[in-house]
Backbone as JSON Lines, residues from 0, in Angstrom:
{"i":0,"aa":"X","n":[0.86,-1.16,0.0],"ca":[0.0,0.0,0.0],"c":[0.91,1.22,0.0]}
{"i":1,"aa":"X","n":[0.77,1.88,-1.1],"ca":[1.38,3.12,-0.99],"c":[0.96,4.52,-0.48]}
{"i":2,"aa":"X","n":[1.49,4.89,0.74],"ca":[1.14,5.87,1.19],"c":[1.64,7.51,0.56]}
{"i":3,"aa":"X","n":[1.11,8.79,0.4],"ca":[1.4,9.54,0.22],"c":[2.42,10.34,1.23]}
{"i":4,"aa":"X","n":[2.32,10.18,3.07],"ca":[2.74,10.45,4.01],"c":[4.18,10.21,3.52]}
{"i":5,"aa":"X","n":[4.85,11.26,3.6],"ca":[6.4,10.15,3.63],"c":[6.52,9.62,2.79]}
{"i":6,"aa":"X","n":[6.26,9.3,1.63],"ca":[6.32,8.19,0.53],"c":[6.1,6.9,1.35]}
{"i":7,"aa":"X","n":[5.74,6.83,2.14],"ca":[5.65,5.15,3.02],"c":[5.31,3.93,2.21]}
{"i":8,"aa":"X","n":[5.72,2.9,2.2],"ca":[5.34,1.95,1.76],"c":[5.06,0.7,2.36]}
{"i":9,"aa":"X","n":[3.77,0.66,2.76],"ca":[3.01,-0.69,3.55],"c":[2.61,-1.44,3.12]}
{"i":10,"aa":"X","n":[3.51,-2.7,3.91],"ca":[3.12,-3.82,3.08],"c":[2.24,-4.87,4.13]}
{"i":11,"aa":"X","n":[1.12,-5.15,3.39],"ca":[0.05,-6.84,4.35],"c":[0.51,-7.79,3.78]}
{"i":12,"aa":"X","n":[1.08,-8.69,4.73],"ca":[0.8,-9.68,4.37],"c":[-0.31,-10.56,4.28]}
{"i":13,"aa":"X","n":[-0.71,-11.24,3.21],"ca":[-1.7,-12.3,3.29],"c":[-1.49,-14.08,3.56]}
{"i":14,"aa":"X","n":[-0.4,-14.44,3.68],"ca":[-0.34,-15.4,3.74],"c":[-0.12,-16.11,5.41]}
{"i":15,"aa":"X","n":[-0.67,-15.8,5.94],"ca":[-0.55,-15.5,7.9],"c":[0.59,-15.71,8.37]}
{"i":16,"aa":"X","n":[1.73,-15.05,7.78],"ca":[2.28,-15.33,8.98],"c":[2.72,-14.41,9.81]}
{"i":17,"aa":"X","n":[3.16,-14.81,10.95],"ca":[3.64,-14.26,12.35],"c":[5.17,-13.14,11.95]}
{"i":18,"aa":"X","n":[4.94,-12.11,12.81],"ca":[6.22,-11.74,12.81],"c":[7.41,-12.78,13.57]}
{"i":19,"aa":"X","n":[8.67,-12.6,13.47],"ca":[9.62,-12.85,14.08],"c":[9.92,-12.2,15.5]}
{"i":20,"aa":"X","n":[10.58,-13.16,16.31],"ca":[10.51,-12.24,17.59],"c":[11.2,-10.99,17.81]}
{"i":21,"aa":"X","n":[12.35,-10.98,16.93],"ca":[12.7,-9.72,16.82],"c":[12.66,-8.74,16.0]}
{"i":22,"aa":"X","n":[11.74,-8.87,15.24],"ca":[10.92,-8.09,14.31],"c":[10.97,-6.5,14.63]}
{"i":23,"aa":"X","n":[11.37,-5.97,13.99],"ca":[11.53,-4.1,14.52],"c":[10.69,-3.35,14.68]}
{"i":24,"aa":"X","n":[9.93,-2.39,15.41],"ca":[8.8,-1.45,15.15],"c":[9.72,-0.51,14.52]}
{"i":25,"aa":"X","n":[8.23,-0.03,13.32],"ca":[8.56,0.93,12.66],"c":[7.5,1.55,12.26]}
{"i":26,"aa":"X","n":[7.41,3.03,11.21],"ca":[6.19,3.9,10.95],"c":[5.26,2.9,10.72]}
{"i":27,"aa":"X","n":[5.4,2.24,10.02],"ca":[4.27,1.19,9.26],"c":[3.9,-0.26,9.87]}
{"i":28,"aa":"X","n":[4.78,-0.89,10.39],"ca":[4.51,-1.45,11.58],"c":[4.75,-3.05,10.64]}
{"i":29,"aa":"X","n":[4.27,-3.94,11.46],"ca":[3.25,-5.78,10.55],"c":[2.41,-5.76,10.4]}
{"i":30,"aa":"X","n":[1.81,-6.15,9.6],"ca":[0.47,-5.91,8.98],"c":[0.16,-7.49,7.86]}
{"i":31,"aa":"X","n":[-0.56,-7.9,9.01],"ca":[-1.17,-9.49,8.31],"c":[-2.59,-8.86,7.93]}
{"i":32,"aa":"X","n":[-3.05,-9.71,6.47],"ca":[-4.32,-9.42,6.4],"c":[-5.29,-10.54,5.87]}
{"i":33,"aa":"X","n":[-6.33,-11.11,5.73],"ca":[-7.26,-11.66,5.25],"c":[-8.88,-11.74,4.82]}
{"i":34,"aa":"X","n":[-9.03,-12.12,4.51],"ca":[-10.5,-11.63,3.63],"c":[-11.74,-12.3,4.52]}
{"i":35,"aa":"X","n":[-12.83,-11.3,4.51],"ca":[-13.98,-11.97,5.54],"c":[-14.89,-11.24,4.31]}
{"i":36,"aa":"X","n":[-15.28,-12.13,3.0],"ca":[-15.95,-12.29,2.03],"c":[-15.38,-10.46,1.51]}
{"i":37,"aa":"X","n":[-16.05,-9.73,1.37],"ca":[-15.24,-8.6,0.63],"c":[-14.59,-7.65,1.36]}
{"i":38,"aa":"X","n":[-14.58,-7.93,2.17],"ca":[-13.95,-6.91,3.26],"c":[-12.71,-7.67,3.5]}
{"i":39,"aa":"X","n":[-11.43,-6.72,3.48],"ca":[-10.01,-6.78,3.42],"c":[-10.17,-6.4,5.67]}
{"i":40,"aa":"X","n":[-9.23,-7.66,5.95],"ca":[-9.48,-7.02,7.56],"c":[-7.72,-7.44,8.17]}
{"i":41,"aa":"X","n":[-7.33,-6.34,8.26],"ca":[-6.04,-6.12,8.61],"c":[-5.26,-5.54,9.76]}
{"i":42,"aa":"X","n":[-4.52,-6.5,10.53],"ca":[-4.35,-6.43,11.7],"c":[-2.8,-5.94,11.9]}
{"i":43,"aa":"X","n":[-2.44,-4.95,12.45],"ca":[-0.85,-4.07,12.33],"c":[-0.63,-4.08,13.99]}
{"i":44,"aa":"X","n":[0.95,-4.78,14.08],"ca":[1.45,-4.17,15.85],"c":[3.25,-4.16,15.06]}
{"i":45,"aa":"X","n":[4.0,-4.21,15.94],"ca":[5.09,-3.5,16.03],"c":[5.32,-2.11,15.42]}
{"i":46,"aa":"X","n":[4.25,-1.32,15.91],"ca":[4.28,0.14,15.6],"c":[5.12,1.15,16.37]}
{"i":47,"aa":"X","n":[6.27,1.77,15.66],"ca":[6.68,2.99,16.73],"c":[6.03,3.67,17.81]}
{"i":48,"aa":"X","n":[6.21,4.03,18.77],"ca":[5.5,4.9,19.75],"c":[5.5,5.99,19.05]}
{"i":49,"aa":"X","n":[3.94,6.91,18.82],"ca":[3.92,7.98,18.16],"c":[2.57,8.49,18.43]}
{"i":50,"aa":"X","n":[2.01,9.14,17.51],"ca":[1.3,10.19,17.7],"c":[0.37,9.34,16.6]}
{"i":51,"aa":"X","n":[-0.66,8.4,16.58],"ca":[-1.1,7.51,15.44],"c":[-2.68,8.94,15.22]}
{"i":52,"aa":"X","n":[-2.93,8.81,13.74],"ca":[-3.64,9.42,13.4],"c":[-3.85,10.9,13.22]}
{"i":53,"aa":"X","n":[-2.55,11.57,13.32],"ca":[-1.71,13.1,13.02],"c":[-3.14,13.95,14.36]}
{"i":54,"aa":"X","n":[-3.56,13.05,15.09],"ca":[-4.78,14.16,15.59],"c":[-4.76,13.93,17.58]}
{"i":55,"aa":"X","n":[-3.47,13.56,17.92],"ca":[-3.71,13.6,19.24],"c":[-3.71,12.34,19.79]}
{"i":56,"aa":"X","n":[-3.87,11.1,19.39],"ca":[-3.73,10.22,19.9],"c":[-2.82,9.4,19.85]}
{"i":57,"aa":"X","n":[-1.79,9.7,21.29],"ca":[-0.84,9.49,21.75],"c":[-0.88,7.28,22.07]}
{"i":58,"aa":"X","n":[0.22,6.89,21.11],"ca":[0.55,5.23,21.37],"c":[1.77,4.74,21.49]}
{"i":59,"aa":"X","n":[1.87,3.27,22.78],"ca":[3.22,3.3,22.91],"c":[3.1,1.83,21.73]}
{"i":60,"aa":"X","n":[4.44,1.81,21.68],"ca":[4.63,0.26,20.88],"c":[4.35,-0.61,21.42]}
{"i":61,"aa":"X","n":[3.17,-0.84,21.99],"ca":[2.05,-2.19,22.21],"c":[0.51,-1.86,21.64]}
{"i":62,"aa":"X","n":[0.51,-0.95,20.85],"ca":[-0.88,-0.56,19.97],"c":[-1.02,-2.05,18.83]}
{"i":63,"aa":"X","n":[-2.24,-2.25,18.7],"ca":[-2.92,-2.81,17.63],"c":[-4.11,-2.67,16.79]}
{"i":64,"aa":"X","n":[-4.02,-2.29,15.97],"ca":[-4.73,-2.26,15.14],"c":[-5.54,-2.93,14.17]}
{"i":65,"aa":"X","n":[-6.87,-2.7,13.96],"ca":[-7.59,-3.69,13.09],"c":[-7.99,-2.95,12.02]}
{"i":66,"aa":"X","n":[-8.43,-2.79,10.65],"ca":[-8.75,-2.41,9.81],"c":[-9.53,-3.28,9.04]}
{"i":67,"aa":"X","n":[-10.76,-2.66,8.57],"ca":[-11.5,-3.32,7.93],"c":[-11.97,-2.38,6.61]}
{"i":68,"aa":"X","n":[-11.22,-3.19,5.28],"ca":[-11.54,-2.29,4.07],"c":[-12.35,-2.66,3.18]}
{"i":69,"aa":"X","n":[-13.57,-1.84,2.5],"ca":[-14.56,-2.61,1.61],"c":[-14.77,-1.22,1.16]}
{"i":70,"aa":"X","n":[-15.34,-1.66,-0.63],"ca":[-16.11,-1.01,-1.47],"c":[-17.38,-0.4,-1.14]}
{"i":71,"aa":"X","n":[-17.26,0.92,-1.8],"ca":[-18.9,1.07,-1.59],"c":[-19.48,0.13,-2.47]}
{"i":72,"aa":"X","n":[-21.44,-0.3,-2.46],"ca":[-21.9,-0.68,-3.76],"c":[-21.55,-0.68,-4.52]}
{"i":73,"aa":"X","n":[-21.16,0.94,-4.82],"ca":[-21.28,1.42,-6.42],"c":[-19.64,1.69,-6.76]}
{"i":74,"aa":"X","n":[-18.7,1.16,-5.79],"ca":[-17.06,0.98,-6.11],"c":[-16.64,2.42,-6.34]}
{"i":75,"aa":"X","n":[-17.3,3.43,-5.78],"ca":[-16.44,4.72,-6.09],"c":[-16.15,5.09,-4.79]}
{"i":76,"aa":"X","n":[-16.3,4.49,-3.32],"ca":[-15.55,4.88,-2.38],"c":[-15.12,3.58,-1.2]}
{"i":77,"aa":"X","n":[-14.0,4.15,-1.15],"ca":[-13.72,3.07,-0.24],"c":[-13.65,3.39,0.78]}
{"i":78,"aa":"X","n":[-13.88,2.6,1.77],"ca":[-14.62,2.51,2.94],"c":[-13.62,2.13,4.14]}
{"i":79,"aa":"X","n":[-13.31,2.58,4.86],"ca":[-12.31,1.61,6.03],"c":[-12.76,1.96,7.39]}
{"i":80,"aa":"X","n":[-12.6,1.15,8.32],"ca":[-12.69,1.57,9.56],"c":[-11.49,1.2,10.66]}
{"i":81,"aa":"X","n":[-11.08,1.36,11.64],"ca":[-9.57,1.59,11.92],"c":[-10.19,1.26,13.59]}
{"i":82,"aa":"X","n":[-9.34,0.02,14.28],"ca":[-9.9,0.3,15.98],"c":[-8.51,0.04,16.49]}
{"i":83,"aa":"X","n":[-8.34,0.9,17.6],"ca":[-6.91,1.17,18.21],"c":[-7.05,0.35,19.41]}
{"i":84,"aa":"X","n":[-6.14,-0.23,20.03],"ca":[-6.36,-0.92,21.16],"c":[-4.74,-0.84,21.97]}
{"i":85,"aa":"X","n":[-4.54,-0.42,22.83],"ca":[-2.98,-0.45,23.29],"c":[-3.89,0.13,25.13]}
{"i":86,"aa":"X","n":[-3.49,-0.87,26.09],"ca":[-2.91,-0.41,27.16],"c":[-2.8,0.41,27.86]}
{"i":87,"aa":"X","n":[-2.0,0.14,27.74],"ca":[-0.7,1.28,28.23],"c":[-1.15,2.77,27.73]}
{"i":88,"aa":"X","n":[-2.27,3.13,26.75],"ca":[-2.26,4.14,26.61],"c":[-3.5,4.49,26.92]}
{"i":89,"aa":"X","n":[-4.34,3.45,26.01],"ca":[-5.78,3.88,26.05],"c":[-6.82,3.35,26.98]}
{"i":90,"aa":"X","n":[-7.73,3.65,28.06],"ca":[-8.61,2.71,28.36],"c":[-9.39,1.54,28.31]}
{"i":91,"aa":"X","n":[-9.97,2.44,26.77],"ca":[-10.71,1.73,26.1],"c":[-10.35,1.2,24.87]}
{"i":92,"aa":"X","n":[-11.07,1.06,24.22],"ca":[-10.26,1.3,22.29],"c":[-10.71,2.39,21.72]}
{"i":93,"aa":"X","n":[-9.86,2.81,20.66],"ca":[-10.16,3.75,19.74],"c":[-11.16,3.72,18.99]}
{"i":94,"aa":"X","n":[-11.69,4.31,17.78],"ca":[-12.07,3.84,17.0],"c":[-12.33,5.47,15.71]}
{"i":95,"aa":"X","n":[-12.27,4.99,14.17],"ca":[-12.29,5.88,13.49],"c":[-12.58,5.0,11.98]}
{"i":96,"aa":"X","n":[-13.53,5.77,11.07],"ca":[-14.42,5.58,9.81],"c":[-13.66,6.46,9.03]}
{"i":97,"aa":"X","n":[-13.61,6.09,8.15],"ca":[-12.59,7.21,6.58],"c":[-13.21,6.7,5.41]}
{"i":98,"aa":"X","n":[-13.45,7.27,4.66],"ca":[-14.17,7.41,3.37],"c":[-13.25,7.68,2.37]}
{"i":99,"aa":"X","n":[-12.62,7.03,1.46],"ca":[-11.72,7.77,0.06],"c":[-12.56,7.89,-1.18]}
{"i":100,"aa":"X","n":[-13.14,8.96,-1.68],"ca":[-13.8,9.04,-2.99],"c":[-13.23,8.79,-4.14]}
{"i":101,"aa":"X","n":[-13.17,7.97,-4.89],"ca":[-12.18,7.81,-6.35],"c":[-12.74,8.63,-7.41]}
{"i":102,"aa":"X","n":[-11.5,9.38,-7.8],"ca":[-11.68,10.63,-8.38],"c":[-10.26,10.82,-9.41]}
{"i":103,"aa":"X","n":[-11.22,10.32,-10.7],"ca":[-10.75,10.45,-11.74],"c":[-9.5,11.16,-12.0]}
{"i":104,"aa":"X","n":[-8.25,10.61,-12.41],"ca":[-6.99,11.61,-12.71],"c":[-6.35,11.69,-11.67]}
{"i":105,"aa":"X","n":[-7.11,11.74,-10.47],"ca":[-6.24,11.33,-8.81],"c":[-4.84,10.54,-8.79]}
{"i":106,"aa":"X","n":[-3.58,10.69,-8.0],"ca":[-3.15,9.41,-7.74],"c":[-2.58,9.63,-6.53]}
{"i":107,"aa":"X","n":[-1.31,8.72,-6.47],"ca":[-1.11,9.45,-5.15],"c":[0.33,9.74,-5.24]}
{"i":108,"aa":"X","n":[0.53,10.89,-5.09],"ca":[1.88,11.98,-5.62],"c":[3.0,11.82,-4.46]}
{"i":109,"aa":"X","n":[4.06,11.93,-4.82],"ca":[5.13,12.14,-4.22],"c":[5.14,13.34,-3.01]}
{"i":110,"aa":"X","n":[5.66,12.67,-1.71],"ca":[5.53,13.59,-0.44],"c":[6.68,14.59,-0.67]}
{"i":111,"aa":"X","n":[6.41,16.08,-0.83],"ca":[7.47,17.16,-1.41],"c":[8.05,18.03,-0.35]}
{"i":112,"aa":"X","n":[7.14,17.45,1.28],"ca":[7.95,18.22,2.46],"c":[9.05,17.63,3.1]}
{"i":113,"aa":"X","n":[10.06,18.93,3.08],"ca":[10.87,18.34,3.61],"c":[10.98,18.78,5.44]}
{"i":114,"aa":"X","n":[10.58,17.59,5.95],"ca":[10.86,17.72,7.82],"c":[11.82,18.83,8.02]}
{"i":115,"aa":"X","n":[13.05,18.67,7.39],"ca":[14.25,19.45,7.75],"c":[14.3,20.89,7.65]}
{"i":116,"aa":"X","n":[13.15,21.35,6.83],"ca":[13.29,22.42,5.91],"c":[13.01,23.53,7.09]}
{"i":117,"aa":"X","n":[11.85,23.51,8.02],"ca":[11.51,23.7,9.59],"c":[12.67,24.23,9.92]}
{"i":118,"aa":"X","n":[13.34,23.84,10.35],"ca":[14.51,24.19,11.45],"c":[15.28,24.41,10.91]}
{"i":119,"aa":"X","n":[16.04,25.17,9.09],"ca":[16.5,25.62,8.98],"c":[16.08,27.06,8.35]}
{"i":120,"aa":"X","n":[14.75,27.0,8.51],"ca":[14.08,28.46,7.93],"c":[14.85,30.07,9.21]}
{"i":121,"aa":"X","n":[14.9,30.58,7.9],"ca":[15.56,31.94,8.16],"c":[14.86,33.3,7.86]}
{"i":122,"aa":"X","n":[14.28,34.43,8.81],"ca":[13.64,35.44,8.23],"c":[14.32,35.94,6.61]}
{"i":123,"aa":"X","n":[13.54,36.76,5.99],"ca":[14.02,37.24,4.69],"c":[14.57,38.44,5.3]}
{"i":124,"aa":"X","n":[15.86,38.77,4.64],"ca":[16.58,40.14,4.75],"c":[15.42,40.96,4.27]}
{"i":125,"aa":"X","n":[15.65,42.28,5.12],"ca":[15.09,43.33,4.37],"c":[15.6,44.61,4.02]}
């Protein structure tokens, strides 16, 4: 799955298997997935401790995640729903619905910020 974030590139596996025990957390994490008739349902842990969902919700690297992805009817939006579950951070579980509209000529473009660019910005002479 190619993400726009970062250029990220996430990969599911479908064929079940297990991570290794020393398997690394990283942005994108493990991600096994399998099919429950059209719905893609995909389960991600060895995730960095971070800030998951750019909106405040703070996770340590014992988060898991489930994802469940399906078509609309009419195949012009896709549909996912996302449930957070970690511990150590959260009470309860998370939970969050996203909608992608497919839209003609769309794709998904190369990430053009650079992190670094921040902390070396300089007022303009005047």
């Amino acid at each position: 799955m190619k993400l726009e974030y970062y250029d990220l590139v996430r990969i599911i596996f479908l064929d079940g298997r297990k991570p290794e025990a020393d398997y690394p957390h990283s942005m994108t994490g493990f991600a096994t997935g399998h099919w429950e008739g059209a719905t893609l349902v995909v389960e991600t842990t060895h995730l960095e401790a971070a800030t998951l969902t750019n909106n405040g919700l703070d996770h340590s690297q014992n988060i898991r995640v489930i994802e469940r992805f399906r078509l609309s009817p009419d195949h012009q939006v896709l549909m996912a729903t996302q449930e957070y579950e970690d511990p150590t951070m959260i009470e309860n579980r998370g939970v969050r619905f996203i909608a992608w509209r497919k839209q003609p000529g769309q794709h998904v473009y190369p990430y053009e910020c650079d992190p670094g660019f921040a902390g070396n910005y300089q007022e303009p002479k005047k």
